[in-house]
mmCIF file of the C-alpha atoms, coordinates in Angstrom:
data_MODEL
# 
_entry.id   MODEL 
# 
loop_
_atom_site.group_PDB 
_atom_site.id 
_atom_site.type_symbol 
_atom_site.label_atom_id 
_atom_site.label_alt_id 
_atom_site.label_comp_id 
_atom_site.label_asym_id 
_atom_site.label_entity_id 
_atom_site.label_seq_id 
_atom_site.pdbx_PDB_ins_code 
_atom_site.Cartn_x 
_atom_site.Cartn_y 
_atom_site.Cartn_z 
_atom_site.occupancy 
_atom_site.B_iso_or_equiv 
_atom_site.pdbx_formal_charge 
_atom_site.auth_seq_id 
_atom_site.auth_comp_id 
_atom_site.auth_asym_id 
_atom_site.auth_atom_id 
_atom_site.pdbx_PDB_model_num 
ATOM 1   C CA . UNK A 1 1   ? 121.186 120.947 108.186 1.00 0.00 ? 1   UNK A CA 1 
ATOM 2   C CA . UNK A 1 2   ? 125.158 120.849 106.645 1.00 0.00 ? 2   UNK A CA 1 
ATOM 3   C CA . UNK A 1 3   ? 126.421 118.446 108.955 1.00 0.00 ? 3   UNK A CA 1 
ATOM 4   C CA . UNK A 1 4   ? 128.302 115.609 107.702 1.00 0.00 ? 4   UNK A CA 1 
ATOM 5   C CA . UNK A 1 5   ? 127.354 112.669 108.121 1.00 0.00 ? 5   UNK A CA 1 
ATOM 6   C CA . UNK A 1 6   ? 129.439 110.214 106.081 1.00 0.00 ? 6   UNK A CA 1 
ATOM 7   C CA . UNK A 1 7   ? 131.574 109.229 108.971 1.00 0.00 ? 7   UNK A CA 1 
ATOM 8   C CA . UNK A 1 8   ? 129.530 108.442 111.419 1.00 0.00 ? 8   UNK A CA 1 
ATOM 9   C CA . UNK A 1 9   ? 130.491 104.814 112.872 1.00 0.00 ? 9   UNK A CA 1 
ATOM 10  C CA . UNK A 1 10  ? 128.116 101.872 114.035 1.00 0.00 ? 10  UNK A CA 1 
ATOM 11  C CA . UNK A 1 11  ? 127.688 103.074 117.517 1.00 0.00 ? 11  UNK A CA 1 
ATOM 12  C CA . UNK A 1 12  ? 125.847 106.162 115.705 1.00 0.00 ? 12  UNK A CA 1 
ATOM 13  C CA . UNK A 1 13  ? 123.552 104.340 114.393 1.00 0.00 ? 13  UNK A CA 1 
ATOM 14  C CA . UNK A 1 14  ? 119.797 106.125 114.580 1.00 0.00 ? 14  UNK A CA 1 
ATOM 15  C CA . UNK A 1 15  ? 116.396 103.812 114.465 1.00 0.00 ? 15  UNK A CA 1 
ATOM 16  C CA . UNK A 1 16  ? 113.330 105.185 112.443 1.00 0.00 ? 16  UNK A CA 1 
ATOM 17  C CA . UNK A 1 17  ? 110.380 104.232 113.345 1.00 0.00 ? 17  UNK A CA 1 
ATOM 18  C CA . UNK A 1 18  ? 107.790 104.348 111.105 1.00 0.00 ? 18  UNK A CA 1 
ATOM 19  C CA . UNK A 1 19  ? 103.851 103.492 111.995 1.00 0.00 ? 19  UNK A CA 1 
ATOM 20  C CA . UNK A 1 20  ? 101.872 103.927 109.105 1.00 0.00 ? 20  UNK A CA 1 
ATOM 21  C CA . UNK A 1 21  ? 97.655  103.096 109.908 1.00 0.00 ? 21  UNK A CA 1 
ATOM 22  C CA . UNK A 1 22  ? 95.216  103.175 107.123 1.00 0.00 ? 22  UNK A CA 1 
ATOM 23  C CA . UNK A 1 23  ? 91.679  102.711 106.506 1.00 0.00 ? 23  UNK A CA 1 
ATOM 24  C CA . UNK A 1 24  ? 90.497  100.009 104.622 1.00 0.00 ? 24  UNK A CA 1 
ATOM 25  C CA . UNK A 1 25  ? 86.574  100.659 105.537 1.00 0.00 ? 25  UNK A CA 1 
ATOM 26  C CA . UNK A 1 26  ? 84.290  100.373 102.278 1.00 0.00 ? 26  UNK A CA 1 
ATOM 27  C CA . UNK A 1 27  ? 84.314  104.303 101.526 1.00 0.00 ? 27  UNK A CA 1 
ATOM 28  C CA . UNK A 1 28  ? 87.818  103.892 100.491 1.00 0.00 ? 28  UNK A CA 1 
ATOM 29  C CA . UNK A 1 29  ? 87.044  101.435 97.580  1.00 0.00 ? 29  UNK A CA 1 
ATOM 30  C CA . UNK A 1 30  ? 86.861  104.827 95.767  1.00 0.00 ? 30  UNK A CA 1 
ATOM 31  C CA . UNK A 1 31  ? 90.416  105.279 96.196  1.00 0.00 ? 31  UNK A CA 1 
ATOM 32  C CA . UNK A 1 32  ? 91.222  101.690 96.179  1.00 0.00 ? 32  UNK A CA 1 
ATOM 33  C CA . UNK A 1 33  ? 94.073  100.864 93.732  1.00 0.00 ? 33  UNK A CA 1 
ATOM 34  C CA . UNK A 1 34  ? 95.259  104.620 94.472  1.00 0.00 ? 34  UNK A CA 1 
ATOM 35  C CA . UNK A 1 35  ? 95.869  104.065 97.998  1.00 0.00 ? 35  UNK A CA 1 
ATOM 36  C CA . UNK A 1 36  ? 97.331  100.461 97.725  1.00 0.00 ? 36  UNK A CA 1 
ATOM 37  C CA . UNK A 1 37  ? 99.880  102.147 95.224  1.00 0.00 ? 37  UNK A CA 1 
ATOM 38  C CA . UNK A 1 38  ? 100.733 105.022 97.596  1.00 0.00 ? 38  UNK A CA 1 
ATOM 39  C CA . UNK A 1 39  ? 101.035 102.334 100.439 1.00 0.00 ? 39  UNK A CA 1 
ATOM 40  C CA . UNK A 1 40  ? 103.855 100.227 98.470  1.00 0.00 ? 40  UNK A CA 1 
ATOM 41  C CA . UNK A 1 41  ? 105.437 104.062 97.328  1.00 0.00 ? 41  UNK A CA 1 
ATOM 42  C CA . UNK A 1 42  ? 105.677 104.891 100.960 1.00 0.00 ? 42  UNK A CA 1 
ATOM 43  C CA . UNK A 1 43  ? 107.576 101.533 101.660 1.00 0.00 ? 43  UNK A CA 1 
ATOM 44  C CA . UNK A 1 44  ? 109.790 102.131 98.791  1.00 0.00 ? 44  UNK A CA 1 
ATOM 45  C CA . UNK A 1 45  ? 110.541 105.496 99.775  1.00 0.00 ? 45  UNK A CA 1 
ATOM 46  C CA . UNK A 1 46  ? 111.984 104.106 103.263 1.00 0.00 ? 46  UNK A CA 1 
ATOM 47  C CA . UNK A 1 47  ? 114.488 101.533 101.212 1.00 0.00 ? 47  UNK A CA 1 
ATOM 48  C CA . UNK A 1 48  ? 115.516 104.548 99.717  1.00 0.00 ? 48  UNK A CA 1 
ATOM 49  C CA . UNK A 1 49  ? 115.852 106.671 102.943 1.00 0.00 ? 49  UNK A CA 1 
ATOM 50  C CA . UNK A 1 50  ? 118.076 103.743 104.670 1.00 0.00 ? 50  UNK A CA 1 
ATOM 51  C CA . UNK A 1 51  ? 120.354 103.517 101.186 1.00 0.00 ? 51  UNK A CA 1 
ATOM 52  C CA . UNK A 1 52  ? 120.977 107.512 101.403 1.00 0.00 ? 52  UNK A CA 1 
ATOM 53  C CA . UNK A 1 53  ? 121.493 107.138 105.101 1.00 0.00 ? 53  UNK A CA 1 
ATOM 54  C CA . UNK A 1 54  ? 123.354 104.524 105.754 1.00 0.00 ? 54  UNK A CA 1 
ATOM 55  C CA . UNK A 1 55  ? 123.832 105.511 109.730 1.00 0.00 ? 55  UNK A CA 1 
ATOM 56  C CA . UNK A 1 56  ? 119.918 105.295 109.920 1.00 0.00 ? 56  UNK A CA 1 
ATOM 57  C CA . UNK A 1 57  ? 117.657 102.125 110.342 1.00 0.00 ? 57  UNK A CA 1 
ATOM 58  C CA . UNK A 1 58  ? 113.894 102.283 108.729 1.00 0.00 ? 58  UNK A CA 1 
ATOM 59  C CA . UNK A 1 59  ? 111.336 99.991  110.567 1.00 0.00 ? 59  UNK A CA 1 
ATOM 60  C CA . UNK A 1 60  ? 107.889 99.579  109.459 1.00 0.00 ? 60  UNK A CA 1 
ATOM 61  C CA . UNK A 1 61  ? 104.899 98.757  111.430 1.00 0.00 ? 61  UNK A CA 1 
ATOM 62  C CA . UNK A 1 62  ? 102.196 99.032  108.635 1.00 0.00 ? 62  UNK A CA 1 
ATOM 63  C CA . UNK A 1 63  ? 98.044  98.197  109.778 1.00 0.00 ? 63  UNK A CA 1 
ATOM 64  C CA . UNK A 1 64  ? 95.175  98.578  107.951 1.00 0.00 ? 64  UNK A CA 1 
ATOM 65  C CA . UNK A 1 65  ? 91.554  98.260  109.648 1.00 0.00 ? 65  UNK A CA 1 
ATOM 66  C CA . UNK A 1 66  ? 87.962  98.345  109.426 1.00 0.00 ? 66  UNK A CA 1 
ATOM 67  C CA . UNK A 1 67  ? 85.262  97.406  111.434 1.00 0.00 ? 67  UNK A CA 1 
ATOM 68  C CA . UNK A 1 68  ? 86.052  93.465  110.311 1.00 0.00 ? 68  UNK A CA 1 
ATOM 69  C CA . UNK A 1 69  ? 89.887  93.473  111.285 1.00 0.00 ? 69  UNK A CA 1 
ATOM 70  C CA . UNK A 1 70  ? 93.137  95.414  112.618 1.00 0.00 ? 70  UNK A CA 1 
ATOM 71  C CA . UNK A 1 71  ? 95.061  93.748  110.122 1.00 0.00 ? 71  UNK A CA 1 
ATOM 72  C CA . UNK A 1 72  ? 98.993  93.980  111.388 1.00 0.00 ? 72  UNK A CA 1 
ATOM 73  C CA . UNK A 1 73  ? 101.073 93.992  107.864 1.00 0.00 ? 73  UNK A CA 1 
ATOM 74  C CA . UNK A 1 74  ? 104.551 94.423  109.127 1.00 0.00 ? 74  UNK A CA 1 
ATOM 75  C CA . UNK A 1 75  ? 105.375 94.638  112.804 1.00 0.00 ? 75  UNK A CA 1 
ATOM 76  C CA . UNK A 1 76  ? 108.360 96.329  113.618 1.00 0.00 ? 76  UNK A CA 1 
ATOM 77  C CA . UNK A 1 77  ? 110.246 95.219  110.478 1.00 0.00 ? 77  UNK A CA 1 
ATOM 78  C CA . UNK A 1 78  ? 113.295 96.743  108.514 1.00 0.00 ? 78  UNK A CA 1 
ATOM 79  C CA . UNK A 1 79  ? 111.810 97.963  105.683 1.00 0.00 ? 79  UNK A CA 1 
ATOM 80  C CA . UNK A 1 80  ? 115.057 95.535  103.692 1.00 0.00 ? 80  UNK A CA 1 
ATOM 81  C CA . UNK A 1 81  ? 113.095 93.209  104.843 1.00 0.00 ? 81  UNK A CA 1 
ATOM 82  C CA . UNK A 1 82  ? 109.615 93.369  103.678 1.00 0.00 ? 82  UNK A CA 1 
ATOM 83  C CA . UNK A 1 83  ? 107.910 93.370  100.330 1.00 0.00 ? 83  UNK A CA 1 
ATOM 84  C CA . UNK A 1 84  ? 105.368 95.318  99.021  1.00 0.00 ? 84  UNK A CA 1 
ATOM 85  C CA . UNK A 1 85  ? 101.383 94.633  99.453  1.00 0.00 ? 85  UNK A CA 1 
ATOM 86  C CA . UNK A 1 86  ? 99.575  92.867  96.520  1.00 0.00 ? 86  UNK A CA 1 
ATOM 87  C CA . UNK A 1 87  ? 95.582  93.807  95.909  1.00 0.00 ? 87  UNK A CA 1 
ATOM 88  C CA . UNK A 1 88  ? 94.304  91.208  97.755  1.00 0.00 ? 88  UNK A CA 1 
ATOM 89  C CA . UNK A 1 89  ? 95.951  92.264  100.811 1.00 0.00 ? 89  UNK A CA 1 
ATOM 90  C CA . UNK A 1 90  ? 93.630  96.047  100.621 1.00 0.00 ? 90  UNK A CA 1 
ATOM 91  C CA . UNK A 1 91  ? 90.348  95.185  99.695  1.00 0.00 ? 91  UNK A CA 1 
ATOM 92  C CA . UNK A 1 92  ? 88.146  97.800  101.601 1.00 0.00 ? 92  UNK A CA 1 
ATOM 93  C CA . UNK A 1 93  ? 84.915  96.686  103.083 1.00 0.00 ? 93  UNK A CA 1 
ATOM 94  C CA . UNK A 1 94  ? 83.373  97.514  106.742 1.00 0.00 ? 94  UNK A CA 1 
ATOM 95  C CA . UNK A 1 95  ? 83.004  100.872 109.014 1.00 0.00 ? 95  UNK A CA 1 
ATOM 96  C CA . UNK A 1 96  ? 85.562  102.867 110.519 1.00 0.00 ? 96  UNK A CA 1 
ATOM 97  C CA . UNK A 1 97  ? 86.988  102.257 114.233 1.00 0.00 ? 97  UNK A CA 1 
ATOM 98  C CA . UNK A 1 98  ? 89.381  104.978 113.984 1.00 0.00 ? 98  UNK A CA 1 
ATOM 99  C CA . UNK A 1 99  ? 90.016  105.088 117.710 1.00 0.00 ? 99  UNK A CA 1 
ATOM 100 C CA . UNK A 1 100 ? 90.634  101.724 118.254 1.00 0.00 ? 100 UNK A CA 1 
ATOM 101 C CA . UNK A 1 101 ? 93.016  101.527 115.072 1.00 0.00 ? 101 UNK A CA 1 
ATOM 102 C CA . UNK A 1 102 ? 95.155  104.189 116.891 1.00 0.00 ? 102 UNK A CA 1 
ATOM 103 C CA . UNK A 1 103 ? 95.000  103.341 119.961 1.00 0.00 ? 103 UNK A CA 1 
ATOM 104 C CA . UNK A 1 104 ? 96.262  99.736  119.284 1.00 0.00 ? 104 UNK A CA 1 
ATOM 105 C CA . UNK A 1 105 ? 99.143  100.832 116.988 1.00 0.00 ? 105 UNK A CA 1 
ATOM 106 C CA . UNK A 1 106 ? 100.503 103.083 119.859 1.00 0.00 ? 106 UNK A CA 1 
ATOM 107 C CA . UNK A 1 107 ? 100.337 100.922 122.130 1.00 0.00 ? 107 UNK A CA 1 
ATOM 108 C CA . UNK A 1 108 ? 101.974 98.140  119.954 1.00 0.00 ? 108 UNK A CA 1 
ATOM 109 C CA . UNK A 1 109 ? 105.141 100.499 119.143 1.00 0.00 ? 109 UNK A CA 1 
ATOM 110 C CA . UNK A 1 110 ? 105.190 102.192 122.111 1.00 0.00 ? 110 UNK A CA 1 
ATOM 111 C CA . UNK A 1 111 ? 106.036 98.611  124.278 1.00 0.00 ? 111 UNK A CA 1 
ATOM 112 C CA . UNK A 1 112 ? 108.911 98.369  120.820 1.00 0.00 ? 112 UNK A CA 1 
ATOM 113 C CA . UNK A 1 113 ? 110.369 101.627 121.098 1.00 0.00 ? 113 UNK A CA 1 
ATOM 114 C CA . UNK A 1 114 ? 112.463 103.774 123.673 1.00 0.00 ? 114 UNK A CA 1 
ATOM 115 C CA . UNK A 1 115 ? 112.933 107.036 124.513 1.00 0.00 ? 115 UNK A CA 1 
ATOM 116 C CA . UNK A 1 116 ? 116.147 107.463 122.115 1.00 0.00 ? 116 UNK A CA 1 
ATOM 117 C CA . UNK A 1 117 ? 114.172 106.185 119.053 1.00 0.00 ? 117 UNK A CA 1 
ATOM 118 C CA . UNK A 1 118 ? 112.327 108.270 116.148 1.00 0.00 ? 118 UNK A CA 1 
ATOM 119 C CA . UNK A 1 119 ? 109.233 107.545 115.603 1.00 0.00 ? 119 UNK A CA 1 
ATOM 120 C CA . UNK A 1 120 ? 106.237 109.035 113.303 1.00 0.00 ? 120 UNK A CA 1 
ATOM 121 C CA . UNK A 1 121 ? 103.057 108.138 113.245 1.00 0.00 ? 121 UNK A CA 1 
ATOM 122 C CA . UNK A 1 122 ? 100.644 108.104 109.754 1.00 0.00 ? 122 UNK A CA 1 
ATOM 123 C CA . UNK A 1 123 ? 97.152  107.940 109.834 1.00 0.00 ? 123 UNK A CA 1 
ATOM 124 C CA . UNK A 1 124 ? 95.180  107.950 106.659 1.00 0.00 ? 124 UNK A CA 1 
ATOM 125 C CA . UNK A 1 125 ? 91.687  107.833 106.642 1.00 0.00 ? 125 UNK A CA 1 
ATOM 126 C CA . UNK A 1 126 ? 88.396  109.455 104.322 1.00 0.00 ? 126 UNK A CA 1 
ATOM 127 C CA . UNK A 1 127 ? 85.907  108.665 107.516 1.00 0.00 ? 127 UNK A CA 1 
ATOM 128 C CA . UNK A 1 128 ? 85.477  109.654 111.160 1.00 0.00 ? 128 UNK A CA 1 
ATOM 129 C CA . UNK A 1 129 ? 85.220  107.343 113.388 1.00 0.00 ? 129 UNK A CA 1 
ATOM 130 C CA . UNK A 1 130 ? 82.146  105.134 113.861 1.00 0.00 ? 130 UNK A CA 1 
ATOM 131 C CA . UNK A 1 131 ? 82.934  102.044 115.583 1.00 0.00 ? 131 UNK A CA 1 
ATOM 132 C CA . UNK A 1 132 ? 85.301  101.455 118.233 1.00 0.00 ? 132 UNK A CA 1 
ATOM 133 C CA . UNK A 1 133 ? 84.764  99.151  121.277 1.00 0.00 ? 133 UNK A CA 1 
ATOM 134 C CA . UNK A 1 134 ? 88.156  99.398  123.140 1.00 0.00 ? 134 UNK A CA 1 
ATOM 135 C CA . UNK A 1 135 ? 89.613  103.713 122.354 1.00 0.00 ? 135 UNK A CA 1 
ATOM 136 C CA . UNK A 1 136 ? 87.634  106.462 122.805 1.00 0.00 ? 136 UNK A CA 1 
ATOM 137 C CA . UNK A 1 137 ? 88.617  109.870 121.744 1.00 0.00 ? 137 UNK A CA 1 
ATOM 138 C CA . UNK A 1 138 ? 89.974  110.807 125.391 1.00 0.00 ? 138 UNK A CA 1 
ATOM 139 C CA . UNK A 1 139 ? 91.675  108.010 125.551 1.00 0.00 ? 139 UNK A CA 1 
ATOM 140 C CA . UNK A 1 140 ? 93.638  108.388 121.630 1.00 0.00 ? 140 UNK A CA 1 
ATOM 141 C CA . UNK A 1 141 ? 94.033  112.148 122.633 1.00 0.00 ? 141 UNK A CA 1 
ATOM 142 C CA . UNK A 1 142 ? 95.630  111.481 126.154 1.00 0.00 ? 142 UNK A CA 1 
ATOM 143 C CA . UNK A 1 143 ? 97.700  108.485 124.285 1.00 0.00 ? 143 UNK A CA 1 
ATOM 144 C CA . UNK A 1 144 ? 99.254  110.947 121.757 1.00 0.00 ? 144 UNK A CA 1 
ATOM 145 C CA . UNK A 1 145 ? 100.147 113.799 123.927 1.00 0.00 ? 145 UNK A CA 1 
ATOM 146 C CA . UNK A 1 146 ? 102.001 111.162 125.967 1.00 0.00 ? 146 UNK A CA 1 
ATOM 147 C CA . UNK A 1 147 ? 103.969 110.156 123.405 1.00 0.00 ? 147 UNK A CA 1 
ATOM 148 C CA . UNK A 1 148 ? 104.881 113.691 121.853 1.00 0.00 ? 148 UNK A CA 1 
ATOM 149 C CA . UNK A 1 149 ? 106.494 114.353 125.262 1.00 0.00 ? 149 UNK A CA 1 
ATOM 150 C CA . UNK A 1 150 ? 108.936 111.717 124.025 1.00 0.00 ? 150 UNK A CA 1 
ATOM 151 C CA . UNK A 1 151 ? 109.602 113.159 120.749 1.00 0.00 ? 151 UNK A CA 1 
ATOM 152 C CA . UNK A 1 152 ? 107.169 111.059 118.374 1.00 0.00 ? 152 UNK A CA 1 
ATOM 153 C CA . UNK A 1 153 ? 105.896 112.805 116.237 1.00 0.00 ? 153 UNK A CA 1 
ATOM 154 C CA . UNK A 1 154 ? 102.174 112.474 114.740 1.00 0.00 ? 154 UNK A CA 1 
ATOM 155 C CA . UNK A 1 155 ? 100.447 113.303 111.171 1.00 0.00 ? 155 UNK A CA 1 
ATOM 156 C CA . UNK A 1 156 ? 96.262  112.918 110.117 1.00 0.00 ? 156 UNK A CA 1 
ATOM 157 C CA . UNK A 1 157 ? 96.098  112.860 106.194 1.00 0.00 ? 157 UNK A CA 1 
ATOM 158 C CA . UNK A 1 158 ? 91.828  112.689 105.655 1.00 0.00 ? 158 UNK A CA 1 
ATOM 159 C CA . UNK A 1 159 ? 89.686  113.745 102.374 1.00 0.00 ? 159 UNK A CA 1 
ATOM 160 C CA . UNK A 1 160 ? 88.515  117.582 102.016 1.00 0.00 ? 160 UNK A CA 1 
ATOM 161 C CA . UNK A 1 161 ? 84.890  116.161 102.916 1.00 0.00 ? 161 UNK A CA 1 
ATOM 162 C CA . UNK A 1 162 ? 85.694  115.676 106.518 1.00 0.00 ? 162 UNK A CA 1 
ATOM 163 C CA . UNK A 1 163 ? 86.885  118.408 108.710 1.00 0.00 ? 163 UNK A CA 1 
ATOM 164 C CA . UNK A 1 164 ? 90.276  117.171 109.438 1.00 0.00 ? 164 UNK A CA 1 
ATOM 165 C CA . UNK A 1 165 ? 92.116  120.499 110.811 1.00 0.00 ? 165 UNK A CA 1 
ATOM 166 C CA . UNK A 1 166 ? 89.686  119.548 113.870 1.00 0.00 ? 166 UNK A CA 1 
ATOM 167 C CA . UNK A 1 167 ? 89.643  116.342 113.817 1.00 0.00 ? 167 UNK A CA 1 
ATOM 168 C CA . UNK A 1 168 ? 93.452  116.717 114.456 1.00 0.00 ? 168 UNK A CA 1 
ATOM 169 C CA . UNK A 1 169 ? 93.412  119.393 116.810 1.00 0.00 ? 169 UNK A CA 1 
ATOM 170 C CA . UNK A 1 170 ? 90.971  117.181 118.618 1.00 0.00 ? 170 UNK A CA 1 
ATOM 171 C CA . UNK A 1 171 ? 93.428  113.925 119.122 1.00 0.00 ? 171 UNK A CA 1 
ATOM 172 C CA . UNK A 1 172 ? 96.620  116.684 119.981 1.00 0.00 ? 172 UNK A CA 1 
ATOM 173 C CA . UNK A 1 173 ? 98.028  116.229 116.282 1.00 0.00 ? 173 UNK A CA 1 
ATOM 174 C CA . UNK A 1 174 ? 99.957  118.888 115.140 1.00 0.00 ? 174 UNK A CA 1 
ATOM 175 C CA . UNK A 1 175 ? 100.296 117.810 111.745 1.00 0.00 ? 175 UNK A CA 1 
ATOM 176 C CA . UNK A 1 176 ? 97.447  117.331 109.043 1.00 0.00 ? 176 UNK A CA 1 
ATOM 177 C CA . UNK A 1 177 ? 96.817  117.256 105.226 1.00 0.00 ? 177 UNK A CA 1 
ATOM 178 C CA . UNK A 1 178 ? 93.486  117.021 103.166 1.00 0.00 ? 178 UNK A CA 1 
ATOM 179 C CA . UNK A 1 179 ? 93.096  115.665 100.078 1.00 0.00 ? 179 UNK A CA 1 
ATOM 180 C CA . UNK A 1 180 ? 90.292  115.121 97.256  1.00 0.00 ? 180 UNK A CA 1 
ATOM 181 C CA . UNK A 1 181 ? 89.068  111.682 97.174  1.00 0.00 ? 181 UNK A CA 1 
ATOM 182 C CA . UNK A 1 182 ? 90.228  111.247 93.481  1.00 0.00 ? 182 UNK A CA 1 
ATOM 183 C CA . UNK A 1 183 ? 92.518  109.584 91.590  1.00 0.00 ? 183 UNK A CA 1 
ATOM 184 C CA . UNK A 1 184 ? 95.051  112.867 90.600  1.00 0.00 ? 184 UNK A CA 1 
ATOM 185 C CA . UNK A 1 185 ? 94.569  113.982 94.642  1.00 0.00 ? 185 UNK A CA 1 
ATOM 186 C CA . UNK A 1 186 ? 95.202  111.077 96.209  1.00 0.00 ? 186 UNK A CA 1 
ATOM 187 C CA . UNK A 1 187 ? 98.513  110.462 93.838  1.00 0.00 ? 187 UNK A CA 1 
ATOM 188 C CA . UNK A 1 188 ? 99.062  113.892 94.544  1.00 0.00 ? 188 UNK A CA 1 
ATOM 189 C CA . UNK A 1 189 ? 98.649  113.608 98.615  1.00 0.00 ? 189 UNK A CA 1 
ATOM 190 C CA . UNK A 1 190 ? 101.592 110.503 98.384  1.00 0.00 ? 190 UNK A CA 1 
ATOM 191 C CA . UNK A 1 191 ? 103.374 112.512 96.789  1.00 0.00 ? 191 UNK A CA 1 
ATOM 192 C CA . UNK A 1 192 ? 103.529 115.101 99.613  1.00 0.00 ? 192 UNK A CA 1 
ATOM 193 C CA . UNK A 1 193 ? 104.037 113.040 102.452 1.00 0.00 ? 193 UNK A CA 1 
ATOM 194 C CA . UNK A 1 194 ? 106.675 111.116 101.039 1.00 0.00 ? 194 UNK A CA 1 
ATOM 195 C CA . UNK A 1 195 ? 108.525 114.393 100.559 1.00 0.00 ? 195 UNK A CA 1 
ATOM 196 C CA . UNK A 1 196 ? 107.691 115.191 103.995 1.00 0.00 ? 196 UNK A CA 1 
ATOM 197 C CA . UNK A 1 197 ? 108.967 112.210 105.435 1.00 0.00 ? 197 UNK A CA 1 
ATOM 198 C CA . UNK A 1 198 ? 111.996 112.381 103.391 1.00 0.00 ? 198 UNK A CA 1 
ATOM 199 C CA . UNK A 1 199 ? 112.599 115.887 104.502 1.00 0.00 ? 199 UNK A CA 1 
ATOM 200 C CA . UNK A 1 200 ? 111.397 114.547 108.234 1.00 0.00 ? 200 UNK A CA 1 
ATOM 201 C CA . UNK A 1 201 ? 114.524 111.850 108.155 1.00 0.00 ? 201 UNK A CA 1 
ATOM 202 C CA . UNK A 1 202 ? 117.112 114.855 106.981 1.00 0.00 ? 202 UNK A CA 1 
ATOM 203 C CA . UNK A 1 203 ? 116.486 116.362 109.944 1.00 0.00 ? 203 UNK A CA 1 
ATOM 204 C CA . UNK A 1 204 ? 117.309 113.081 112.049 1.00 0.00 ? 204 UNK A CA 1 
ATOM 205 C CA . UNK A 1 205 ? 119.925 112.671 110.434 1.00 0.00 ? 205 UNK A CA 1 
ATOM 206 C CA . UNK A 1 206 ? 121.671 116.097 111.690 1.00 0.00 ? 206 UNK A CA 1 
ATOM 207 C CA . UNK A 1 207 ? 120.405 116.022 115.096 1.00 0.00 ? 207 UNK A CA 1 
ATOM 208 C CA . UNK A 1 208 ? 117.965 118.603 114.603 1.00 0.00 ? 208 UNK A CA 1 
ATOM 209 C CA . UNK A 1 209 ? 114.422 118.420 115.699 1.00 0.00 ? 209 UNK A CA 1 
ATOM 210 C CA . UNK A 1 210 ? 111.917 119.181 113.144 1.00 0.00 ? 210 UNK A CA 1 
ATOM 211 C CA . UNK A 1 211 ? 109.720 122.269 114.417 1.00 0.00 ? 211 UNK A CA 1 
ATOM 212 C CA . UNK A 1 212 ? 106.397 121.316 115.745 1.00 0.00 ? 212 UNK A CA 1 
ATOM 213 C CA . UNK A 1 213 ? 103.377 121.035 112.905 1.00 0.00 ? 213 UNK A CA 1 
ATOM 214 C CA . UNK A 1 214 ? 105.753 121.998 109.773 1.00 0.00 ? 214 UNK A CA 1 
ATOM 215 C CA . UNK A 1 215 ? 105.869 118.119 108.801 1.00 0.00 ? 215 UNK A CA 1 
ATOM 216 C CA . UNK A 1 216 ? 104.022 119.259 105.435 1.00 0.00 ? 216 UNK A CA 1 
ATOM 217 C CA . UNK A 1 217 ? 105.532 122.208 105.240 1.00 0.00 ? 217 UNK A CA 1 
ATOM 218 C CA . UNK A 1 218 ? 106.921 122.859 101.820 1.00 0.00 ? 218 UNK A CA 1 
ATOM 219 C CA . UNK A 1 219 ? 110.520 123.711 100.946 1.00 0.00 ? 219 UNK A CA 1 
# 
């Protein structure tokens, strides 16, 4: 990755799109303030992305659910444009419709988004799914190999009690990361993906296509 960049004019100008989906069901009070924090570090770490890079352009779509709401943050915003969430905007509480959760935020990006545009997909949860009405797991899988065919690319962060290499392999994600539901692991997982998607906007930014399921890949 040694191209330079510095040059590049207007016209060059390459959208990021980044949809970040986390559970806010009632097994995540646990991990409450921990994951609030790593939720506002992940938005910071996009400012900081579009200031390195000036040719690129962050946007956030940002939802948190539970079986009570599909709460919709940030829709399609620069991230210069939004500020960070305060505690009583993550207060967990309810079950877990993972499916619907994912199927929704696709489908919300997907009619914002063409085929030229980067896009990665987070989903965070410490649950399987339990509760959707509208997604089942067909339909999430089918919904994310479509959209890999166009280059987005997908990543399932879930604690080391659930078994998330399949639950992964089960929706056609190629990238995934476990973590101890504790306050040290869960700093420690933020960590790592914001590295990751750091590392994940390098290679935008010099044309070159990250290879498939190294997102976490370490350096």
């Amino acid at each position: 990755m040694e191209k330079d960049i510095k040059n590049m004019g207007k016209d060059n100008v390459k959208k990021v799109f980044n949809l970040v989906i986390v559970d806010e069901s009632g097994s995540m009070s646990i991990i409450q303030r921990e994951a609030l924090a790593g939720i506002n570090e992940t938005i910071e770490t996009c400012r900081k992305i579009q200031e390195t890079h000036q040719e690129m352009e962050q946007m956030m779509t940002l939802i948190t659910f539970d079986s009570g709401h599909f709460k919709v943050h940030f829709d399609n915003a620069n991230v210069k444009e939004i500020r960070n969430l305060n505690p009583n905007e993550y207060r967990p509480g309810g079950a877990t419709p993972l499916y619907d959760a994912i199927g929704k935020g696709i489908a919300m990006l997907n009619a914002q988004t063409s085929a030229d545009d980067n896009v990665l997909v987070t989903i965070i949860t410490d649950g399987e799914e339990n509760c959707s009405s509208e997604y089942n797991l067909g339909m999430v899988k089918n919904l994310i190999e479509k959209q890999k065919k166009l280059g987005w690319t997908f990543t399932l962060i879930g604690t080391d009690n659930l078994d998330v290499e399949g639950m992964a392999g089960s929706m056609a994600i190629d990238n995934h990361l476990a973590f101890a539901e504790n306050e040290v692991e869960t700093k420690a997982m933020f960590a790592r993906e914001r590295k990751s998607r750091v590392r994940y906007c390098k290679f935008i930014a010099c044309d070159e296509a990250m290879p498939s399921g190294s997102y976490f890949d370490e350096e």
